[in-house]
N, C-alpha and C positions, 0 to 999 in steps of 0.2 A: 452335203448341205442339209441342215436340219429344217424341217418344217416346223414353223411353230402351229399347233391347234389354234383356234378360235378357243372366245372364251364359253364357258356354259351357261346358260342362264337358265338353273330349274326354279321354279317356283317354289314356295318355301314347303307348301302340301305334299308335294313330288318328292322330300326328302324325306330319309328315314328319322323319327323320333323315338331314340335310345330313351329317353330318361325317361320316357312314359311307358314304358315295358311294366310289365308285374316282377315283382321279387319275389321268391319263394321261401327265405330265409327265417321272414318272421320275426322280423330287427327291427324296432322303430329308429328314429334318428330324431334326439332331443333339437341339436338346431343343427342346419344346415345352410352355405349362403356364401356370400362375399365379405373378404374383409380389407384393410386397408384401402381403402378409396378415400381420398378427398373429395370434400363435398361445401360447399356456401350454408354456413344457416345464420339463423339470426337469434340471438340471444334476447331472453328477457335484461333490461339494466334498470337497477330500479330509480336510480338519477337522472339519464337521458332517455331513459325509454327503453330502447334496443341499442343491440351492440352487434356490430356484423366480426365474422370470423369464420376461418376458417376450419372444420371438422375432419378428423381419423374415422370414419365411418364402418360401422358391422352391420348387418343386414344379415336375418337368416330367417325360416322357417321349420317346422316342425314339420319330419316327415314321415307318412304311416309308414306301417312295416312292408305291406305291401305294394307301395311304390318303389319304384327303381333309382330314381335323381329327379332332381331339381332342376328348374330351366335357370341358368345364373345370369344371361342376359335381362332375365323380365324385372330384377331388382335394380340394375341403372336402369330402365324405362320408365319404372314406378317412381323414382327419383326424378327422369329429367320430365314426366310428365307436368311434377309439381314446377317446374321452370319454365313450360312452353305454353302457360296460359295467356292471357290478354293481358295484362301486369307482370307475369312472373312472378315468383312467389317462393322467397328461402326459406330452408326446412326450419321451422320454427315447435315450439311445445303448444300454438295455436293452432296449428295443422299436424301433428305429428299422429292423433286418433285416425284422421283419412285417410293419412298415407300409411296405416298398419293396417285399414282395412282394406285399401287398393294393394297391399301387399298378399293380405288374404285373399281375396276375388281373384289376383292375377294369377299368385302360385298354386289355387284351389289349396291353401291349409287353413288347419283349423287355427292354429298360433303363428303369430309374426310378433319379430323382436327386431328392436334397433338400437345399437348403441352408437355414441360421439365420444370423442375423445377432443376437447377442442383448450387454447391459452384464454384465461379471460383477462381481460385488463380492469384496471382499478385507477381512479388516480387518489394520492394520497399526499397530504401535506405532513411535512418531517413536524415532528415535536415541538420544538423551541424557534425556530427559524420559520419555519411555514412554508420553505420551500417545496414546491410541488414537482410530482414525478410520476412515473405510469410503472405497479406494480403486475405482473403476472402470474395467475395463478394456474395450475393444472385442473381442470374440469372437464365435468361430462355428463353424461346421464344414460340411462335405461328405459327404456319404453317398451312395452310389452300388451299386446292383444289376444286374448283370447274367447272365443267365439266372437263374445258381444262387449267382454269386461276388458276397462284400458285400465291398465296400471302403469306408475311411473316414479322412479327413483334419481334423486338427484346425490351429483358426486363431485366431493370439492375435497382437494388437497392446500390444505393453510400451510404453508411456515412459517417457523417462528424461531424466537430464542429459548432457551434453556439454560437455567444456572442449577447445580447439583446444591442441595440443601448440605448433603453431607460432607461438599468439599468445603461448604462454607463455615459449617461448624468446626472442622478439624483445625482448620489453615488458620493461620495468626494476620496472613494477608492473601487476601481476594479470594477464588472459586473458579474451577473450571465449570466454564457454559461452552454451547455449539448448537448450531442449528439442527430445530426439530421440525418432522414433517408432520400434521397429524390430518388421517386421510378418510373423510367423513360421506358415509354413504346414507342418505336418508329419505323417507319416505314421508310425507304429510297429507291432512285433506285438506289445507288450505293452501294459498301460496307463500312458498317459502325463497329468498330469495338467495340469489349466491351469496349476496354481502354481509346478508344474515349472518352465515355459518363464518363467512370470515370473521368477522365482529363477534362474533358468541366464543371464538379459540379464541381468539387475540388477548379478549379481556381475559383469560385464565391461565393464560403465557407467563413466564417469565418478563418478556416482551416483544412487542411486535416487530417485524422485520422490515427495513424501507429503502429503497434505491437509492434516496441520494438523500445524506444527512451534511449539514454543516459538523464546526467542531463542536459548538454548543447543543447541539442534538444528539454527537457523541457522546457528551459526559450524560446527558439527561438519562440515554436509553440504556448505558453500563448500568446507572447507581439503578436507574428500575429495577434490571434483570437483578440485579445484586441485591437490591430488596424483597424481591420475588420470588425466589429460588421453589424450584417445583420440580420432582423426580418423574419419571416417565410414567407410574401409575397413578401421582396426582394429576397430571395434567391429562392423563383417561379418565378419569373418573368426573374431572372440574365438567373436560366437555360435553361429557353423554348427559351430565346433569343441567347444565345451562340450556342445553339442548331440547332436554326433557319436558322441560316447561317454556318451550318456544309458543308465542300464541299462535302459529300454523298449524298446530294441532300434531306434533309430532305421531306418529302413528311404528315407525320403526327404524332402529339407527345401525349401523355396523361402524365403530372408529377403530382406526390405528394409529399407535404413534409410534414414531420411530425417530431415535436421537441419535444422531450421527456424532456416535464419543469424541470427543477432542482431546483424552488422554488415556486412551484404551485403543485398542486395534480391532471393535467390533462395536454393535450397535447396541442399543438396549432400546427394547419393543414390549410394547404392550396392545392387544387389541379384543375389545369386547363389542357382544353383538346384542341389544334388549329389541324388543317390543311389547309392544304397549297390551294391558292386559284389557278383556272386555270390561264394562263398567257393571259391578255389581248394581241392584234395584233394590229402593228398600220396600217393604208389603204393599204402598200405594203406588208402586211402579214407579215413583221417578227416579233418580240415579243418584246414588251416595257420595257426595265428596269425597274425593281423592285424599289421606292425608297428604300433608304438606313434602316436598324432598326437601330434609334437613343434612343442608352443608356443616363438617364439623364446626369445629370453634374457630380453630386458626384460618380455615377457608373464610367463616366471613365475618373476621375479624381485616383480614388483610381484603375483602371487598370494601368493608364498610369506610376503611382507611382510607381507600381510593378514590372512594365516590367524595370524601371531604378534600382531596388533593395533597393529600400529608404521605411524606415518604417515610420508614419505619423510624429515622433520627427525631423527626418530629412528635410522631406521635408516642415513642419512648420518653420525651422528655416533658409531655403536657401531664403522664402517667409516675414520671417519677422513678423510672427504671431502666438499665441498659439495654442498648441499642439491640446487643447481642440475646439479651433473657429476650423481649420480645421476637426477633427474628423464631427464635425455638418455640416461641408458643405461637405464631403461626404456620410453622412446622408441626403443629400436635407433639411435639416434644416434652413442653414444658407448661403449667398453668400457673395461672395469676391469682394470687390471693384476693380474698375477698374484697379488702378495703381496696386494693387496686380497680377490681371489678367496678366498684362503685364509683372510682374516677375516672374507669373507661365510659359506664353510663353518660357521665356528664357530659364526658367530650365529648362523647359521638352524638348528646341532644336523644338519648333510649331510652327507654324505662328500665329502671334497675330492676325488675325483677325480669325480666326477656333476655339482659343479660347473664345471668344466674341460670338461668332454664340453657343458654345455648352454652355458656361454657361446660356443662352437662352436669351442673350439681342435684340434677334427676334423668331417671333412663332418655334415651333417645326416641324413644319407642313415646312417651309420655310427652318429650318435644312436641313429636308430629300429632300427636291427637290435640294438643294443645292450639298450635298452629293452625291446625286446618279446621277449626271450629272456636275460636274463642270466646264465644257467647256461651255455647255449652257449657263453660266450666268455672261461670262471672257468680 
């Protein structure tokens, strides 16, 4: 017959602590930690306030060379301390500074990092019908502490549609389009919200994507995309630029898109990474205007179109020209003669001569100094 022992109960002091040994290696360890944990936090929403959801959680610290390991218990503690106050309290971007520094105090490092990986929800009314439905986006963000300095980057995956410009020009009927991802990581000093970034891709999409459309919502969102047609480096280039002049002060972007072919057996990708350059002074110190970012011709030609509510049939025939010549000149393909120029002015309510400057009848280079100071040059 077997005896069973009693249980032991040491004291936690009475045990050995391996991970606080010294290392003699002379390796640091950029991040060290937990990952995959589910965790409650609570999202800024810029319409109801906050949005609770659930988070993929990473949790690490940086570790000198000369420490052995990390304690991995003390990152769920610093976690569910934030929950076992007198209210309780989900990991939010309002608390997120504390608990990077209660992450520092506990694990004694000098850097603490957390990432989330969490669904956000949207609700969104279809087009023509206005039926409403709850869209899902993939989001997350970055958080980062070091010594004293909190940095923080937010990360938002849009999809969308996409129509091939060039399937549209060959073809005698229709275009292949297919769902495009484009996956936006960004920095700002002001606040920047989720809906922002979605609202800033969408408007430079072919067109937006939506859970539940009637039929009348399907013919609207086809003939869009099909007016729209944008290749996977215009639609990099649309968003880093709308982006660019977000008023949260963009400070730094990383985008990708990725267009999942609908008539090819692989994807086409493009992904660029800017930040934002220090602000030159002029000799009395204060800071030099920015010139202007000038969108080509057919970009905001086909914005300016949008914002009147005209799809490219209409506004071909206010101009006096086929459907198809314009589609290519907002593609940069093809350009419009002058006297046209001067009937795009009218419609669109421009001054003919802004028109002329943006269809580039002078360098681009002369646009933005134009642009970004026009009194200078009155």
């Amino acid at each position: 017959m077997t005896t069973q022992r009693p249980p032991v109960r040491a004291l936690r002091h009475q045990l050995p602590d391996h991970a606080s040994h010294s290392d003699a290696r002379g390796i640091a360890i950029d991040k060290v930690g937990i990952k995959g944990l589910s965790w409650p936090i609570t999202v800024w929403d810029r319409a109801d306030g906050m949005q609770h959801t659930v988070a993929d959680i990473e949790a690490t610290v940086a570790l000198p060379a000369e420490v052995k390991g990390t304690h991995m218990s003390r990152f769920v503690e610093v976690l569910n301390n934030l929950n076992s106050g007198a209210a309780g309290s989900e990991l939010s971007l309002k608390n997120l500074p504390d608990l990077l520094a209660a992450m520092q105090h506990r694990l004694g490092a000098e850097r603490a990092q957390l990432d989330a990986n969490f669904p956000y929800f949207l609700q969104r009314s279809a087009p023509v019908s206005g039926a409403k439905s709850l869209s899902s986006y993939r989001c997350g963000f970055h958080a980062e502490r070091e010594a004293e300095e909190f940095r923080f980057e937010l990360r938002v995956e849009v999809p969308v549609t996409t129509l091939c410009p060039c399937s549209k020009a060959v073809s005698e009927r229709g275009a292949h389009n297919q769902r495009g991802y484009v996956r936006v990581r960004v920095r700002s000093t002001g606040m920047l919200w989720i809906e922002d970034v979605v609202e800033a891709v969408e408007a430079v999409a072919s067109a937006p994507l939506y859970s539940l459309l009637k039929r009348e919502d399907e013919k609207f969102v086809t003939e869009q995309a099909y007016d729209n047609p944008v290749f996977v480096e215009d639609l990099l280039r649309e968003s880093v630029r709308v982006l660019q002049a977000h008023a949260a002060g963009v400070t730094w972007l990383r985008v990708e898109v990725e267009n999942i072919e609908s008539i090819h057996n692989h994807s086409a990708f493009a992904s660029l990474t800017w930040a934002a350059e220090p602000q030159a002074s002029s000799p009395s110190g204060a800071p030099l205007p920015a010139p202007a970012e000038v969108p080509t011709f057919g970009c905001w030609l086909r914005q300016a179109r949008q914002q009147h509510g005209w799809n490219q049939r209409d506004l071909a025939a206010r101009l006096g020209i086929s459907h198809s010549l314009l589609s290519k000149v907002e593609a940069d393909e093809r350009r419009l003669s002058e006297p046209t120029l001067e009937l795009l002015a009218r419609a669109l309510g421009v001054n003919h001569t802004e028109v002329r400057l943006r269809s580039g009848l002078i360098s681009a280079e002369m646009v933005a100094r134009l642009l970004a100071d026009p009194a200078a040059w009155s």
